[in-house]
N, C-alpha and C positions, 0 to 999 in steps of 0.2 A: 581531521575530518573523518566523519563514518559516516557509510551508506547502508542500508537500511531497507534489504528485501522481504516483500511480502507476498508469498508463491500461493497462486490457486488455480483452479481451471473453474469455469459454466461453461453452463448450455449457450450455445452462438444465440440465441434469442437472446438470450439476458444480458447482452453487449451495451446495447444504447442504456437499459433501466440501471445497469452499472456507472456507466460512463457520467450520466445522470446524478447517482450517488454520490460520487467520485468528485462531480466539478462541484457541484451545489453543497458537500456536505465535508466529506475526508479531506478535500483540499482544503479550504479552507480553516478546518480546525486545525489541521498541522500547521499552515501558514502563520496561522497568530499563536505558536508556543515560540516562546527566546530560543535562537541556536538553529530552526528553521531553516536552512538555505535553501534547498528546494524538493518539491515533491511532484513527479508523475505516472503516470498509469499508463502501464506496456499491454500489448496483446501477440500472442504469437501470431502466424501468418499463415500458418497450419492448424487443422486441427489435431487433437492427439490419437490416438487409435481407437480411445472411444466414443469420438467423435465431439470431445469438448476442445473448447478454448483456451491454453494456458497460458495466462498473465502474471504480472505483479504490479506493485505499487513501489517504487522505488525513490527513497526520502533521504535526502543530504543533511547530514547533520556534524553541529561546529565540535562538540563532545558528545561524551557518551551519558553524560550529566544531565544534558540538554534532551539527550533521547530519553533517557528513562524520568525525568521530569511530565516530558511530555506524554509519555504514555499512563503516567498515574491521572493525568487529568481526566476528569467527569465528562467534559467535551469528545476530546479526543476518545476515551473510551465509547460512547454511545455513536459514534460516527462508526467505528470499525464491527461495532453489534450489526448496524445497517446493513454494511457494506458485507458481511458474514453470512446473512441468510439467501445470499445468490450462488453463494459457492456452493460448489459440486465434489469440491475435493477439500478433504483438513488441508489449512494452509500449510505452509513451511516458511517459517522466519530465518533469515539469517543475518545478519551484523558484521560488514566488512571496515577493515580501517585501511581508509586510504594511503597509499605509502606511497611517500613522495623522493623518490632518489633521484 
């Protein structure tokens, strides 16, 4: 299993037109790629010293096959364009592999 962050900050205005984004558009294209187990969207509870909001979207995935399948898709690429021009900050991606001991 790997999980699957995607770090950004906005403006606390652009919470709900994200979240927006997010249900109606990103969730859903991640949802329907094979390997999908699950995707949601965090928000800190703070804001950061510049007064933005920092979040991610964080997606469970069965391989790493399944992840990078799904991020070559025409869908899934045009969801995360959308979801791009609210941020505030270059994201940070990172790619954890769950370890099960």
């Amino acid at each position: 299993m790997y999980v699957r962050m995607f770090m950004s900050a906005i403006d606390p205005d652009d919470l709900e037109p994200l979240g927006a984004i997010f249900r109606d558009d990103v969730k859903p294209a991640l949802l329907s790629q094979p390997g999908c187990e699950s995707v949601e969207l965090v928000a800190n509870v703070t804001r950061n010293a510049g007064g933005l909001v920092e979040g991610a979207a964080i997606s469970r995935w069965r391989t790493m096959e399944d992840l990078e399948r799904a991020l070559d898709q025409r869908e899934v690429q045009e969801s995360i364009v959308r979801a791009r021009q609210i941020l505030r900050q270059e994201p940070v991606t990172k790619t954890f592999e769950v370890l099960e001991g």
